[in-house]
N, C-alpha and C positions, 0 to 999 in steps of 0.2 A: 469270234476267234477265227482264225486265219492258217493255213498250212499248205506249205509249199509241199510238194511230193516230185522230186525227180527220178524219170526210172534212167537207169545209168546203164551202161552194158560192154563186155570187155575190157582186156586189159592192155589194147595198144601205146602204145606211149601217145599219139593223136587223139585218141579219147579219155586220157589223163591231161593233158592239156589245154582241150573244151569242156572239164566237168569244172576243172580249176580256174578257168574265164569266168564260166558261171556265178559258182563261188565265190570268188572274188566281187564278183560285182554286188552279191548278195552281199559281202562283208561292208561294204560301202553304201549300198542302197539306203540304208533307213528300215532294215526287216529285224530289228533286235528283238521285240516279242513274240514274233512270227516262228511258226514252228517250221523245222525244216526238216525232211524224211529222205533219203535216199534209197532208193530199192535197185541194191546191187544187182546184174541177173550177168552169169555168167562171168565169174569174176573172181578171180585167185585171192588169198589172204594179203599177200603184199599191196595189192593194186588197194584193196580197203582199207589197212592199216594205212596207207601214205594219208586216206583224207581223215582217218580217225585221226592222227597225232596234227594236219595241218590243218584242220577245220574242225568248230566244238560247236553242235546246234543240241536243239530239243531234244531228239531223236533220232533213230536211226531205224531202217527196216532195212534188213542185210539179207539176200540170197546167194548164190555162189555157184557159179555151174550147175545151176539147172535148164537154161535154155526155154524160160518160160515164156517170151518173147514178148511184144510192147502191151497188148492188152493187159495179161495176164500179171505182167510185172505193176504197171501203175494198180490193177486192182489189190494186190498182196498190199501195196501203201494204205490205199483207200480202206482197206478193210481193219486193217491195225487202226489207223485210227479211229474207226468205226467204232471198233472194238474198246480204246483204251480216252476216246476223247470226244463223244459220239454231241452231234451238233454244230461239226464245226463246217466250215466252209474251204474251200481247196483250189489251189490253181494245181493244174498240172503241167510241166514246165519240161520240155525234153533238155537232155544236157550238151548238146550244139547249140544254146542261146546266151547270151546276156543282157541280164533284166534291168530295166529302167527303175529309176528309185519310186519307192515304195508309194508312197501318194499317188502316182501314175496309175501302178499298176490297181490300186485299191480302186481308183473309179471305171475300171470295166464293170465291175461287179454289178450287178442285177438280180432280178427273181429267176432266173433259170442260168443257161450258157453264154458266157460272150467268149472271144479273140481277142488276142491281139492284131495289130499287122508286121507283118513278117518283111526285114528286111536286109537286103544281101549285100555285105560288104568283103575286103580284101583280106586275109589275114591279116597284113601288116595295120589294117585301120583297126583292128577289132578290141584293142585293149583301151585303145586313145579314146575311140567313140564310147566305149565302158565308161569311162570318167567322164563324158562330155553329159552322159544319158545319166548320169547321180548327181549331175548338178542341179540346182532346185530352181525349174523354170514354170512360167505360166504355164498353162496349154486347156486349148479347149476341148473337153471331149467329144468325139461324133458317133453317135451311134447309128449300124445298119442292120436293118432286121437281115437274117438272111436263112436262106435252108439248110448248109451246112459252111464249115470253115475247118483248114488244115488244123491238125490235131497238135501243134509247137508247144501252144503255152495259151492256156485257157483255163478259165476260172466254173468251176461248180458249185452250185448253193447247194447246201444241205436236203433242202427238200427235193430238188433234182434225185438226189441217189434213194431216197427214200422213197416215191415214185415209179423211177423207172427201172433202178437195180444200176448196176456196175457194165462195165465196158465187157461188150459180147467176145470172149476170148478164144471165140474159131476164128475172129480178123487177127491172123499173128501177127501180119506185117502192115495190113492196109483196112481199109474200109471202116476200120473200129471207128474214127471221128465219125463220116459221114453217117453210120449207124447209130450212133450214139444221138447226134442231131437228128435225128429225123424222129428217135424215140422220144427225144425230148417234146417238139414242136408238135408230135400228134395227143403228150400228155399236156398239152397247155401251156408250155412253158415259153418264154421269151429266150429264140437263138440270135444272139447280136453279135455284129464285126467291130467292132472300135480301132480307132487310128492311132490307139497308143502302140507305138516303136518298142518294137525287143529284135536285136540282134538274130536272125536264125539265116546261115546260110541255104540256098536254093539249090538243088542239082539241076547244071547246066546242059554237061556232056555224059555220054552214056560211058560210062566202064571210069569216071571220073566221078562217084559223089563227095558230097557237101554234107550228107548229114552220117552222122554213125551208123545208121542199121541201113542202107539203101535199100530198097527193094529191085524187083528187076520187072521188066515187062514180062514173063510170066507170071510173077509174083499176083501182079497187076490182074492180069485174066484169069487166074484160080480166085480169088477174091473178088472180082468184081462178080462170075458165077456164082458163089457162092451168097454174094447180096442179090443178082437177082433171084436166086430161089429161094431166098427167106421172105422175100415179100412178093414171089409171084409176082415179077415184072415183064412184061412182053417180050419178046425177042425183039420189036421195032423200035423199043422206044431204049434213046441214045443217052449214055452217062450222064449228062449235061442234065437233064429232066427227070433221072432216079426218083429225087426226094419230092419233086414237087408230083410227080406218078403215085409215089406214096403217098401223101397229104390228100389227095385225090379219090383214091381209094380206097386207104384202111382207116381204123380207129384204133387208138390206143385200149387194149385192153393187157387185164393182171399180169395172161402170162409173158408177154413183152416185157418183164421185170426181170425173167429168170436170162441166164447167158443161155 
């Protein structure tokens, strides 16, 4: 079994209008057994109500102004269904994407982590290539081992979270992928990149994002300290090399499960 989990956040009219691309594509893709979860975080009754009455999935996991921010919101999904459908397996899909139809996206999946690949189109392209991306083409998969991959829209096998535990929620805005990857790779697990396409715009220009929660370049340096001193990384040694520093150096043990 299968379950999609988007954490959603705000109630701009911009981010009612990328949760509803989504969605939509979802309604089109081929995901009609597919469980879908929405974990609202920071979010008025109105802005929830619009996709309760315009969209009907399996489930729902609803928060509302609390400001839990991205870790902590996909784990509130992850644990519900933990709690209420325990074995199942999960893409986590941010809601600036649109998903490619469901056979696609079904062969990322692996014994541990894979990606998608992320890519950046116009506005005005983003509904047309929606449809173009649920029409039922060949495609061959390519899979790339890698040490870590931006955190858009990615798939977790069940034994993954039984392993390593849930996305470490001091990363509020950043690091939680890269984290997460590395936990994974040093418990055994396969982290792959795959060339299957989903929709995720890129920030280009600074004071101009592309995705709903941007971070900012402090954002960036309180978290990226706070990754080197979980794993005791040198002062020398440069971002680019974090995970494989880690791989290098530590072993996965128990308490790496807990956040």
């Amino acid at each position: 079994m299968t379950t999609l989990i988007i954490p959603a956040a705000n109630t701009t009219s911009e981010c009612r209008d990328l949760l509803s691309q989504l969605l939509d594509s979802i309604k089109v893709g081929g995901y009609e057994d597919w469980k879908v979860g929405i974990c609202f975080d920071n979010c008025g009754e109105d802005f929830i109500d619009y996709f309760k009455w315009k969209y009907f999935f399996k489930f729902w996991t609803v928060h509302k102004n609390k400001n839990l921010y991205f870790a902590a919101n996909v784990n509130s999904g992850l644990r519900f269904v933990e709690r209420e459908l325990p074995g199942e397996d999960y893409f986590i899909v941010n809601q600036d994407t649109i998903l490619p139809h469901r056979e696609y996206l079904e062969s990322m999946k692996n014994g541990g982590l894979s990606s998608a690949c992320q890519v950046d189109l116009s506005d005005e392209l983003r509904r047309d290539w929606g449809e173009k991306l649920n029409s039922i083409q060949d495609t061959e998969v390519i899979r790339n081992p890698v040490l870590k991959f931006p955190g858009f829209c990615y798939y977790i096998n069940s034994e993954v979270i039984k392993t390593i535990g849930y996305l470490d929620e001091g990363f509020r805005k950043c690091f939680d992928d890269d984290d997460y990857c590395i936990r994974a790779k040093l418990a055994g697990f396969p982290v792959e990149a795959t060339n299957i396409k989903v929709h995720h715009p890129i920030k280009r220009e600074e004071g101009k994002p592309s995705t709903t929660v941007a971070y900012s370049l402090n954002d960036l340096g309180i978290y990226m300290a706070r990754f080197r001193l979980k794993y005791s990384i040198p002062p020398d040694i440069k971002h680019a090399d974090f995970n494989q520093w880690i791989l290098n150096h530590h072993e996965f043990t128990p308490e790496m499960k807990e956040n």
